[in-house]
N, C-alpha and C positions, 0 to 999 in steps of 0.2 A: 257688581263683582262677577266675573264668568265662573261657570260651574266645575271649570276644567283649566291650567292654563300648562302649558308644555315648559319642561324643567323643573316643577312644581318638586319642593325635598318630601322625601317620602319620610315617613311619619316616624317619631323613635318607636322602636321595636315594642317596649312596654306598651302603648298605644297601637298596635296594627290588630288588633285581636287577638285572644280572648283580653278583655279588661277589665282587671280588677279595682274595686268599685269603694267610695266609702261608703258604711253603714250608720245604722241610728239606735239610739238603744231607748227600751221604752220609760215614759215619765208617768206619774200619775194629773199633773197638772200642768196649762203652760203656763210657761214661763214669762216671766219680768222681759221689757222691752231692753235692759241690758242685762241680762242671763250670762250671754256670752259672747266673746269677744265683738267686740266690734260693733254691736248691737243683735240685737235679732233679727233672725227676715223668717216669715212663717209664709209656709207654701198647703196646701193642699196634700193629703195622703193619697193617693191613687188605688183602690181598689184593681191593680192587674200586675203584670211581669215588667220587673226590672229589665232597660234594654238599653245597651249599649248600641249606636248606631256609628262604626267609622266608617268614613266618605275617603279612601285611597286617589289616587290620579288613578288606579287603574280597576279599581274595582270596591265595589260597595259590600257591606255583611253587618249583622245585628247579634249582638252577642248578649246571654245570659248572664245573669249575675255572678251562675256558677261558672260561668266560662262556657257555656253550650252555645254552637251555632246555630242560628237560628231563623238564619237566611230565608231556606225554603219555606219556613210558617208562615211569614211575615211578608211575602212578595210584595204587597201594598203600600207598606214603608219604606222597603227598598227600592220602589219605584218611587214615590214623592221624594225620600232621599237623594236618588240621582236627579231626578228633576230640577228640586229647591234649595241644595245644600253645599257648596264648596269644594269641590277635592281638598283633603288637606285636613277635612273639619272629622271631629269627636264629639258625638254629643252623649247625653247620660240624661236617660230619663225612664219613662214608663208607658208600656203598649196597655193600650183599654179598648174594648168594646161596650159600643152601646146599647143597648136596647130601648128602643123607646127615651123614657129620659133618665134611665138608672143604670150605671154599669154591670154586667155580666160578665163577671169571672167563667162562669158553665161555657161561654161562650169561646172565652183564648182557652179552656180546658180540651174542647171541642180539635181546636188546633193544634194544640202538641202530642192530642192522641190519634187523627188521622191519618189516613196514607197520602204518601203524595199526591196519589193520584183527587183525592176529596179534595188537597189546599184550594183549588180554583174553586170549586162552588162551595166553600165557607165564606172564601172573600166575596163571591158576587155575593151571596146572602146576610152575610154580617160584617161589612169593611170592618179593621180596628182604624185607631187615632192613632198616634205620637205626640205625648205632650212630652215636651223637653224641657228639664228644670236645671240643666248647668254645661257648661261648653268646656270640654277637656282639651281641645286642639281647635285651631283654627291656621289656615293657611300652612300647616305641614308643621306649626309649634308649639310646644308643650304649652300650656296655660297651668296645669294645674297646680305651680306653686305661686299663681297669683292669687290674692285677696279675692274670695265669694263675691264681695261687690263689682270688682272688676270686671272678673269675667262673667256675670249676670247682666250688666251693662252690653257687654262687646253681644251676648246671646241675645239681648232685646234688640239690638240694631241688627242681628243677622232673620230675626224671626221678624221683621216686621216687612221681607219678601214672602213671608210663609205665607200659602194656603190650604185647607185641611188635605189629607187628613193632619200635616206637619202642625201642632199647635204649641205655645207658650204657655209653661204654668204660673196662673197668677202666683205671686209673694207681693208681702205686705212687710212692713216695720211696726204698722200701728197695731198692739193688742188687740184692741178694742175689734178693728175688720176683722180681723183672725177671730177673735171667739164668734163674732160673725158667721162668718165662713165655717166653723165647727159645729155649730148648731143647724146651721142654714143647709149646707151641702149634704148632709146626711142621709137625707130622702134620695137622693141622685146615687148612695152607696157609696159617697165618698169617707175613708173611714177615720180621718180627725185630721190631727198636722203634723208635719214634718217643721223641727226649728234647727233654725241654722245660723251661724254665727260670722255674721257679715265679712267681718277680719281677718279669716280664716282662711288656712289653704285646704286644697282638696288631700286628704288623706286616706289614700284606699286600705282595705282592709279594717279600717280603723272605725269605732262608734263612736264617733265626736258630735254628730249629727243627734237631735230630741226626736221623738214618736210622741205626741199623745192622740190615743185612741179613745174616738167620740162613742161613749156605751147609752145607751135608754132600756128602760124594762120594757118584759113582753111577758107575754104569760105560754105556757105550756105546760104540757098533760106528764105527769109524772108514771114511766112505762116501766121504768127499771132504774136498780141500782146495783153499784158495782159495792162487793160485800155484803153482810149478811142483814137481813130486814131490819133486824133493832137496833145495828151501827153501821150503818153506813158509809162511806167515803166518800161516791161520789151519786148524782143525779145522773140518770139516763133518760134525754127530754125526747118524746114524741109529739106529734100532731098528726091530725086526721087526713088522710088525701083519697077522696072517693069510699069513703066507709072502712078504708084499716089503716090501723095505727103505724105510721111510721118513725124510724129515729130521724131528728131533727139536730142533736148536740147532746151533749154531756155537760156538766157544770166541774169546774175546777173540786180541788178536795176538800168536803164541809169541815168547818170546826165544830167542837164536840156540842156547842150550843143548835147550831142547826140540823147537827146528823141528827140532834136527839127531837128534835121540832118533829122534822121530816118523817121521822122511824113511828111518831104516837099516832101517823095517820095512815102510813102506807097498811095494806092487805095483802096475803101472797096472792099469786095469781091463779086464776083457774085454767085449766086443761087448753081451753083454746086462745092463750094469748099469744099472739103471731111473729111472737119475736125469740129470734134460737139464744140456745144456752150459756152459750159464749159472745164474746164481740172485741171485736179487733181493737185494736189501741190508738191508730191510726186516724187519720181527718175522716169525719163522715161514717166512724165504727170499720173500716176497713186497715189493711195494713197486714202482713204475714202475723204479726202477734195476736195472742185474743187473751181474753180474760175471763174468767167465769163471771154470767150477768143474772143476778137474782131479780125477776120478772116479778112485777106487782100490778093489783088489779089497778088498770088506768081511769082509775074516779076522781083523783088529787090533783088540783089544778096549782101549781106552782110556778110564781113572778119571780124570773132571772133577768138578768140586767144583761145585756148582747152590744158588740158592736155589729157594724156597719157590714160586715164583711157577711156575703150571704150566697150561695149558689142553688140556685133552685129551691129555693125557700128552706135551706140545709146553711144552719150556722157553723162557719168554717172554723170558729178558734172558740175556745173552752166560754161556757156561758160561767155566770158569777149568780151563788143562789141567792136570792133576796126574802123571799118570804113563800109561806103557804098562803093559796087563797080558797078560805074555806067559803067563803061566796059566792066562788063561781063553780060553775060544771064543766065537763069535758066540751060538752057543746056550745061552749062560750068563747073557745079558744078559738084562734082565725083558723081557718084549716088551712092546708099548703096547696096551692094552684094546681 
């Protein structure tokens, strides 16, 4: 198929950029091989940014989820794109970087906070991927009120000229590889699955799409909590990097059975605990908001249950508290690289 052909219909305007997207809404478990419609097809969850890639006749761009262009971050996509992909095509999927053999979010973070002038030596230093998980256009026509099957079909016979960084995301039908792949992928930071329901059409804006996120416990030093020592709300989780305590995550909001677990072990802190009074609300304790943080002495070792998602050894979405471990010490915990 040539990558270009003259007279090619330009794309309906909904599809020329920005493109809105369908969403997933989160499960706690997956689901049954017919869940929904059609059957299930279980995909991989991707640890990085949603990205919309249209391929024009006359011009290529990669769009955010929230509709950001995103052209200039991405030059590496946009170039395999014009190399490997159609005028005419829409694809929908997820930019990732890797490291080594684990994905790096800090990494595409990297890229949406530099200058233009830095985009070229991130890419020579950390290319990202494209893996594509659903084909919105091909040859200048709408697809997306075909059947998921369909046009996953039409995407496997377009991805099978793909060479990296352009990739295809595995899906499955079988439960069975899936919970596979959820257990399995996790070390790589991939962070559970995405279900989707074969017989379906593509519906943007809309959660018709399943999330289940792949969680394992971990242990962390218990640095601070947000509200007062004997009731607590929530964890404020540290680890050690080079000899001072750093925040790491926060735990969702305890119920009164764990605030009061937590509360018979913590100590106030002394003078020189390194952490300020306040702390943002935001990913990673940042964010214009803050909160008063009641600082306790870091001797409490406490097992939260985490997913996948990680930046710099900084848990990006709220930990889940599991238990006190009065077994272990501070010096037990891994510390952060």
């Amino acid at each position: 198929m040539p990558l270009s052909a003259p007279g090619l219909p330009g794309l309906p305007p909904e599809l020329a950029g920005p493109v809105a997207v369908q969403l997933s809404k989160p499960v706690r478990e997956i689901p049954a091989a017919h869940a929904l419609p059609g059957g299930c097809l279980y995909e991989p969850k991707w640890d990085g940014y949603r990205l919309v890639v249209v391929r024009s006749g006359s011009a290529t761009r990669v769009w955010s989820k929230q509709g950001r262009d995103l052209t200039d971050r991405f030059p590496d996509v946009v170039a395999a794109a014009v190399a490997q992909v159609p005028a005419g095509t829409v694809l929908d999927g997820e930019v990732v970087i890797w490291n080594g053999s684990r994905l790096d979010f800090g990494l595409l973070q990297q890229r949406m906070s530099a200058s233009v002038g830095r985009i070229r030596g991130l890419v020579a230093a950390a290319p990202a991927s494209y893996v594509a998980f659903d084909l919105l256009a091909s040859g200048g026509r709408d697809l997306r009120g075909q059947r998921l099957s369909r046009r996953r079909a039409d995407l496997e016979t377009l991805a099978g000229r793909w060479a990296p960084p352009l990739q295809l995301s595995p899906a499955t039908s079988d439960p069975a590889e899936a919970r596979q792949w959820f257990e399995d992928f996790r070390t790589a930071g991939v962070e559970g699955l995405v279900v989707k329901g074969a017989g379906t059409r593509y519906a943007p804006g809309r959660r018709e799409w399943l999330k289940v996120k792949s969680w394992e416990t971990t242990e962390v030093v218990a640095g601070g909590v947000i509200g007062p020592i004997e009731r607590p709300s929530q964890l404020v989780a540290g680890r050690i990097r080079n000899g001072e305590l750093v925040v790491v995550g926060r735990t969702s909001p305890l119920n009164p059975q764990q605030a009061a677990e937590l509360a018979a072990v913590l100590t106030p802190a002394g003078p020189d605990h390194p952490w300020p009074e306040r702390i943002g609300t935001g990913r990673f304790g940042g964010g214009k908001l803050s909160v008063a943080l009641t600082r306790v002495e870091p001797a409490v070792v406490v097992e939260v249950s985490a997913d996948a998602a990680l930046q710099a050894g900084i848990f990006r979405h709220p930990l889940r508290y599991v238990r006190v471990r009065p077994d272990l010490r501070p010096e037990d915990v891994d510390p952060l690289p």
